[in-house]
C-alpha positions in Angstrom: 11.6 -3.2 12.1 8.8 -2.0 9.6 5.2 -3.0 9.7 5.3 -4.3 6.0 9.3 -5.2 5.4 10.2 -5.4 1.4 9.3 -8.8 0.7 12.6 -11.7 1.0 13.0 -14.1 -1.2 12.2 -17.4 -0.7 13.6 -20.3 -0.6 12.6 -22.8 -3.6 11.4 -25.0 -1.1 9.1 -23.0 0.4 7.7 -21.6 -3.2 7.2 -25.2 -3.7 5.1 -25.6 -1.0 3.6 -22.4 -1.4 2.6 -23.5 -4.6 1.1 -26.7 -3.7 -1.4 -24.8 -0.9 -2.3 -22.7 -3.4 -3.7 -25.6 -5.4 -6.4 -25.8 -2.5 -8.6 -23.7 -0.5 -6.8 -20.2 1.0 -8.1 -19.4 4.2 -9.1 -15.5 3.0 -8.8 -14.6 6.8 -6.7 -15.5 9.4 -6.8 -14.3 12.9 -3.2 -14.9 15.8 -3.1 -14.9 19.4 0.2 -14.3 19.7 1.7 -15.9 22.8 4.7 -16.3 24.2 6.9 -13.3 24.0 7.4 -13.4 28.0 8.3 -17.0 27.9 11.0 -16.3 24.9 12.3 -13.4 26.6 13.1 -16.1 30.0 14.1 -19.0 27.7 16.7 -16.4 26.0 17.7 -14.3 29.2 16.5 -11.2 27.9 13.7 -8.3 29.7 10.4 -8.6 28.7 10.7 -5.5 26.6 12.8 -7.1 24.2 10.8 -10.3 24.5 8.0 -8.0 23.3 9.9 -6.5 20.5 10.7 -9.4 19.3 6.8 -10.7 19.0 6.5 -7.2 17.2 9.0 -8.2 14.6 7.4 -12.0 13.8 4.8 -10.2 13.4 5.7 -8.0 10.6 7.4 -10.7 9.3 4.3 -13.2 9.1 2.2 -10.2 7.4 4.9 -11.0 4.8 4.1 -14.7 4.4 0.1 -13.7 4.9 0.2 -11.2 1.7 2.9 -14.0 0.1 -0.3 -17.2 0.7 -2.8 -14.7 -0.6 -4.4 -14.9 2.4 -6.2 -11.0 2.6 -7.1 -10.1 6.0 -5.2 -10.4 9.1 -6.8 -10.1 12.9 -3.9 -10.2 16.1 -4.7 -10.2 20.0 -2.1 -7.4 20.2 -3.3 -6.2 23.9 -5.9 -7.6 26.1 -7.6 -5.3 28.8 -6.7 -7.7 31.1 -3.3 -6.9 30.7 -3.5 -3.8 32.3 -4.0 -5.9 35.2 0.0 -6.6 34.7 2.7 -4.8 36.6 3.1 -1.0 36.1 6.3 -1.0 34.1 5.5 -3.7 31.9 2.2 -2.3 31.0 4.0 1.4 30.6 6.7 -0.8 28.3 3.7 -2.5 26.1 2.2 1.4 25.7 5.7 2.8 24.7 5.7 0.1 22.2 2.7 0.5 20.9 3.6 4.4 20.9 6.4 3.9 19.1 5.3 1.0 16.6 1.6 2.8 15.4 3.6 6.2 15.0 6.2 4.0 12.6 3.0 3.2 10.6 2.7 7.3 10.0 6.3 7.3 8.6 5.3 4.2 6.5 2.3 5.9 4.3 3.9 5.2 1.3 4.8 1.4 1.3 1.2 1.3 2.8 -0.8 2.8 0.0 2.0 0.7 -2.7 0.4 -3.1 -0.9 -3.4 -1.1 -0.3 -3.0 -2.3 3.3 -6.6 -1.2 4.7 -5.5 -0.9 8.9 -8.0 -1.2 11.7 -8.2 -1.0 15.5 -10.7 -2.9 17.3 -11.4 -2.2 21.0 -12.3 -0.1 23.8 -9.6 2.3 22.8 -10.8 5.2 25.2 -8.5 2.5 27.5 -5.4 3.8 26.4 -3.1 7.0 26.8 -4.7 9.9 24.4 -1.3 10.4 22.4 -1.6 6.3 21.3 -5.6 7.0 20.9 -4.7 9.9 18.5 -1.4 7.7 16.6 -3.9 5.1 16.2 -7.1 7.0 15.2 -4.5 8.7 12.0 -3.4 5.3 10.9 -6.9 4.1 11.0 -8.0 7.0 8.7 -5.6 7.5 6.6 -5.6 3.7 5.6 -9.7 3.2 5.3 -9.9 3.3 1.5 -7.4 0.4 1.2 -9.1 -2.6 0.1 -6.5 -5.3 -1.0 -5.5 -6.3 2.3 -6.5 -5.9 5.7 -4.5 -5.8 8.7 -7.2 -6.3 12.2 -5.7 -4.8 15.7 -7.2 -6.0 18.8 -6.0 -3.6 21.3 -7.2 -2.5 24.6 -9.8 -6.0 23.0 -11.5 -9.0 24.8 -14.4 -10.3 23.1 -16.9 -10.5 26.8 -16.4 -6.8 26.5 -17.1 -6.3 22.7 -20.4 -8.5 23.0 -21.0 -6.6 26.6 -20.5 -3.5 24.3 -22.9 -4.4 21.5 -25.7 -5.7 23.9 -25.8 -1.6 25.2 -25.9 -0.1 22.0 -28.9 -3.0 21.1 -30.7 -1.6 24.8 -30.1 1.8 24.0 -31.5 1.5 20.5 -35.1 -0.1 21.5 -35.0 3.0 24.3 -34.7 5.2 21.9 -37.0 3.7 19.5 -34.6 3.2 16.4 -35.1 -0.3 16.5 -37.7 -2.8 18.4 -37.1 -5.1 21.0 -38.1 -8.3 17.9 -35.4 -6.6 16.1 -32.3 -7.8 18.2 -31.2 -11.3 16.8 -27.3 -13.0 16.4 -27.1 -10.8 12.6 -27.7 -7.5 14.8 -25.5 -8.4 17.3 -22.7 -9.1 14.7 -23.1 -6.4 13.4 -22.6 -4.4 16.3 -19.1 -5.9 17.3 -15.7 -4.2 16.5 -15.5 -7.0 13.9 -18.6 -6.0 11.4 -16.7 -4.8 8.8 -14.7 -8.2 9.0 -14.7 -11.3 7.0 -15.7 -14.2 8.8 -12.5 -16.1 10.6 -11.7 -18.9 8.5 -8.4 -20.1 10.4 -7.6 -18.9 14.0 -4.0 -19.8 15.1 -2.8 -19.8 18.7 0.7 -20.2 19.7 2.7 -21.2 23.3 0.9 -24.4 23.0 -1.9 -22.9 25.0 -5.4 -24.7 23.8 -7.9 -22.0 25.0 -9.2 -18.7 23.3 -8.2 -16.4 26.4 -11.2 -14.1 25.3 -10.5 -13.5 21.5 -13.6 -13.5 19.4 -14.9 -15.8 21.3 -18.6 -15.4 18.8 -16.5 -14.9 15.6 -14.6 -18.3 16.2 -17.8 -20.0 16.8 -17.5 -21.7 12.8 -14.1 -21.2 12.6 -11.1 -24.0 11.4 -8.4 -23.7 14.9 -4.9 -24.5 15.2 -3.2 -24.4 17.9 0.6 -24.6 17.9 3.4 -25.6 20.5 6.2 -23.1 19.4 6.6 -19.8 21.5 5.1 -16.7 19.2 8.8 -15.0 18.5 10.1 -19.2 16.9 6.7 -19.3 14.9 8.2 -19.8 11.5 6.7 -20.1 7.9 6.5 -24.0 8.1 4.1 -23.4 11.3 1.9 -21.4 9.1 2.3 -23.6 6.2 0.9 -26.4 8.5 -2.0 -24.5 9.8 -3.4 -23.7 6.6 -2.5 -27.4 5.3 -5.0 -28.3 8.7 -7.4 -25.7 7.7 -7.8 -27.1 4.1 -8.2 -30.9 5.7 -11.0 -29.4 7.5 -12.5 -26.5 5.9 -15.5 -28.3 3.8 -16.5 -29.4 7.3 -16.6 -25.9 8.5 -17.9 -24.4 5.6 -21.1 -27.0 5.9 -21.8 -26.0 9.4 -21.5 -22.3 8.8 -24.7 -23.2 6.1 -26.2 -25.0 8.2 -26.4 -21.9 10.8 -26.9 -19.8 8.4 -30.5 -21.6 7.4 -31.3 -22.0 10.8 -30.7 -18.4 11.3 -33.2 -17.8 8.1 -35.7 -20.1 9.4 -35.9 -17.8 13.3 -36.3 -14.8 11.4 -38.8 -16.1 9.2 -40.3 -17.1 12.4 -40.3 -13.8 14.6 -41.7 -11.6 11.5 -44.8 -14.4 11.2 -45.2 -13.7 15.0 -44.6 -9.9 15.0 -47.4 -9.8 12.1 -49.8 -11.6 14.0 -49.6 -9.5 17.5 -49.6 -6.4 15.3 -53.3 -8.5 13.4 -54.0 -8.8 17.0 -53.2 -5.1 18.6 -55.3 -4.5 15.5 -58.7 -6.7 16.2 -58.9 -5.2 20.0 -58.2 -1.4 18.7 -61.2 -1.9 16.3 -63.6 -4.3 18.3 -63.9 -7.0 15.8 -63.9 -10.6 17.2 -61.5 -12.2 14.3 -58.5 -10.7 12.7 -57.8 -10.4 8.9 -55.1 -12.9 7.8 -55.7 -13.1 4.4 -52.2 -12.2 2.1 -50.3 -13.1 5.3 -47.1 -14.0 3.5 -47.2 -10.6 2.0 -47.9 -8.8 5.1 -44.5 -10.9 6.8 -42.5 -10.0 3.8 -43.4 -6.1 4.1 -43.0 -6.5 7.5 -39.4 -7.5 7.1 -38.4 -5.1 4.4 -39.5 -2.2 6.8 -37.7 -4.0 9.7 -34.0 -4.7 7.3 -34.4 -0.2 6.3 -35.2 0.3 10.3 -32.0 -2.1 11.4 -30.5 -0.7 8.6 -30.6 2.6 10.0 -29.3 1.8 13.1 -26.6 -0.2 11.7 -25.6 2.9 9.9 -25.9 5.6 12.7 -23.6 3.0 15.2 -21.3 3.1 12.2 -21.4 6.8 11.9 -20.2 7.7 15.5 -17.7 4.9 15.8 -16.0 6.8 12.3 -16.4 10.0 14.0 -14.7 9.4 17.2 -11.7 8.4 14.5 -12.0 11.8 13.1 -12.2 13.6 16.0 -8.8 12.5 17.6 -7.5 12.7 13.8 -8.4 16.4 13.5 -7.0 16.8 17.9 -3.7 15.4 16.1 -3.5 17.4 13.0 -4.5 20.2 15.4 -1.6 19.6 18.2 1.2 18.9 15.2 0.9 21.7 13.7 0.7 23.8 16.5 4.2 22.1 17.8 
C-alpha cells in the first residue's frame, strides 16, 4: 500500500462530522504510538509480519483522514530501540519493512511533491542497517522544502535517549566554549531534541488500551491533550480519531492556559539568570580593578545586552547542531546517489 493513497470518498456521515470538528479547535499536530500489531496478528492467526504490515497500511490510511481534518503535522513511534531487544527474525522482519516501505516513498516523489508532504526521521539512526540509513537519509532530503504537511518518524527513537542525546551536545558546547554553562535552560534543551523543528504536540493518541507513554516524547507531551484508546492499532478507524480530537477540543483551553502559564515562568528564570550572570560579571569586575563597590547603575540595560549577546551566542550553536545533523543527511544521500549509479 502507498504512503499517501488517492484520497476515498467519504461517507456523508463522516463529512458531517467532519464538518462539525471543524467548527472548533484542529489539533495542528498530532502524534500515534501505534500499538498492537502483534496482538492483531494473534487475534487473527496470522505471523507477525503481516500483523506488522497491516499497522503499516492504517497507517497510510489515517495520514488520509489527518490531511482530510486539516490537521498538518503527523509524529508515529514507528520503532523503538528497545525493540532491537526483540527476537532476531522479527527485528530482521521490522528492518525489511522498513527497507521496503521508505524505498516505496522514492517511487512516490510525485504524489509527494502534489500534497507538499515535508518527511522527517527522528532518532539515533546510525542504529540501523546502512542501506535503510541511506533510503531514509534520500526521502528526508528530497522532501525538506515541503511545507504544507509534515509527516514525523520515530525510528531507531526513545525520548531518555533523545534528551540523553541533547544533554552531550549542551556539555560538549560549554567545553568548547560556544555556549556557557548559564546558557543551558529547558528552550536550549528543546531545541536540541530530534523534535526542534516540530510544532508543539497538541493531541498524543495511544492505541492497545495501553495508558503509558513507553518512552515517546516523554518532554514534548509534557502540555499535551492525551487520548488513549482501547482498539488494537490495525481496528483504529476514523470514528476513533474523530473522538480523540472531539476529547482534545473538550480539553484544549485547559492545555493551552498551562502551556502560558510555563511559558511566563520560563520568561521570568531567564530574566532571572541574566540579572545574576550581570552581576558576577559587576563582581569579576570590582576584584580585577580593586575597587570596593561595583557599578550598577543602567542595570536593566546591561541584563538586556547581556541577553541579546547570549540569544546570537545560543543562536550560533543552535545553528552549527543544525548544520551537522543536515549534513549527515547529505552525506548518505550523495553514498546513495554514488552506489546507484554505479549499479
Amino acid at each position: 500500500m502507498s504512503w499517501f493513497p488517492e484520497r476515498n470518498n467519504q461517507t456523508w456521515l463522516q463529512k458531517m462530522c467532519a464538518g462539525i470538528l471543524k467548527a472548533g479547535p484542529i489539533p495542528k499536530h498530532v502524534a500515534f504510538i501505534m500499538d498492537g500489531n502483534r496482538r492483531f496478528a494473534t487475534k487473527n492467526s496470522m505471523d507477525r509480519a503481516q500483523g506488522h504490515l497491516q499497522g503499516f497500511n492504517k497507517l497510510a490510511e489515517t495520514l488520509e483522514w489527518c490531511l482530510d481534518l486539516g490537521i498538518s503535522e503527523v509524529t508515529v513511534y514507528a520503532f523503538s530501540i528497545e525493540n532491537f531487544k526483540r527476537s532476531k527474525d522479527e527485528v530482521d522482519c521490522l528492518m525489511e519493512l522498513a527497507r521496503q516501505k521508505f524505498s516505496k516513498l522514492l517511487h512516490e516523489k510525485e504524489m509527494i511533491e502534489k500534497h507538499g508532504i515535508c518527511i522527517r526521521v527522528l532518532g539515533q539512526l546510525t542504529l540501523l542497517p546502512q542501506d535503510i540509513q541511506e533510503t531514509i537519509a534520500e526521502a528526508v532530503c528530497f522532501t525538506k522544502h515541503n511545507t504544507r504537511a509534515i509527516l514525523n518518524v520515530c525510528f531507531a527513537y526513545t525520548a531518555r535517549d533523545d534528551i540523553c542525546t541533547s544533554m552531550r551536545e549542551m556539555t560538549n558546547g560549554v567545553k568548547q566554549g560556544i555556549i556557557k554553562q548559564s546558557d543551558i535552560n529547558e528552550e536550549l534543551l528543546e531545541k536540541c531534541l530530534y523534535t526542534s523543528q516540530c510544532r508543539k504536540v497538541d493531541l498524543l493518541i495511544r492505541t492497545s488500551g495501553e495508558v503509558r507513554l513507553s518512552d515517546f516524547l516523554l518532554w514534548e507531551s509534557a502540555y499535551t491533550c492525551l487520548a488513549f484508546v482501547k482498539v488494537l492499532w490495525p481496528e483504529f478507524s476514523i470514528w476513533h480519531l474523530y473522538a480523540a480530537v472531539l476529547h482534545y477540543q473538550r480539553n484544549s483551553q485547559a492545555v493551552e492556559v498551562a502551556r502560558q502559564n510555563n511559558q511566563i515562568e520560563r520568561e521570568r528564570l531567564q530574566r532571572e539568570s541574566d540579572h545574576k550572570c550581570i552581576l558576577e560579571e559587576l563582581e569579576e569586575q570590582m576584584q580585577i580593578k580593586g575597587d570596593k563597590s561595583r557599578d550598577t547603575s543602567n542595570i536593566q540595560s546591561k541584563v538586556a545586552q547581556y541577553a541579546k549577546i547570549r540569544n546570537h551566542r545560543v543562536q550560533c550553536f543552535v545553528d552549527g547542531l543544525n548544520r551537522r545533523r543536515a549534513q549527515y543527511f547529505e552525506k548518505l544521500t550523495c553514498n546513495h546517489s554514488n552506489q546507484s549509479s554505479e549499479s
